[in-house]
Residue, then its C-alpha position, 0 to 999 in steps of 0.5 A: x498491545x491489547x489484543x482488542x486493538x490488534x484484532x481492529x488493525x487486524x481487520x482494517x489492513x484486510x479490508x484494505x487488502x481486499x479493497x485492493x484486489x477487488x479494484x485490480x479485479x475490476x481494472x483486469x475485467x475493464x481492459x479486457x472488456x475495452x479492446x484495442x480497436x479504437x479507430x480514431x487517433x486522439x480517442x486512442x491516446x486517451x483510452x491508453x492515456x487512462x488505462x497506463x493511468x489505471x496500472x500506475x495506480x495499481x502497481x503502487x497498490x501492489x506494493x502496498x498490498x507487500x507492506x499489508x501483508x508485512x503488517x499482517x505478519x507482525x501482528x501474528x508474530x507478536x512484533x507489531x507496532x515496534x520500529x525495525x530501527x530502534x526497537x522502540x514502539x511506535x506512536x497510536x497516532x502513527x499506527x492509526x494514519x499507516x497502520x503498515x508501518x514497520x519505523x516509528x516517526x524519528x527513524x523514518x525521518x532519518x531514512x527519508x534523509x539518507x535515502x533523499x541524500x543519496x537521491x533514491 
């Protein structure tokens, strides 16, 4: 792959990077910022209704930041764009819509199969 073209995924996936932990930042000063006394039953249930809903969120986005990093580390290690599966390289079009990752489109349709088989 072109180094213009890597250095572009190289940017876009620390930018992501650090979009994701700013937003963590801000979700961390939030809560600390709110308190727990809230007097009132119902305002209760939703302020911890909200903030289990912001830490769903950021425990997905921790698991992206993990692919982001494997990504950054494919690209340094000259292997970014090739399947894990087969060795084969990964479509521009796949790379573009999720630039973390690691199977192109048939081999991670083959291990949504198993793993939806085996009900993961």
């Amino acid at each position: 792959m072109e180094q213009e073209v890597l250095d572009n995924f190289t940017k876009l996936l620390e930018e992501k990077r650090d979009d994701i932990l700013r937003e963590a930042e801000r979700t961390l000063t939030e809560l600390n910022e709110q308190g727990g006394n809230i007097p009132d039953p119902n305002d209760r249930a939703s302020a911890e209704s909200g903030r289990n809903f912001e830490l769903r969120i950021r425990q997905r986005e921790q698991k992206l930041l993990s692919k982001i990093d494997g990504a950054l580390q494919r690209i340094g290690d000259d292997e970014f764009g090739e399947c894990e599966g087969c060795g084969e390289l990964i479509g521009m079009k796949r790379l573009e819509a999720r630039p973390v990752t690691s199977y192109c489109i048939d081999c991670k349709t083959v291990q949504e199969s198993k793993e939806k088989s085996q009900g993961k």
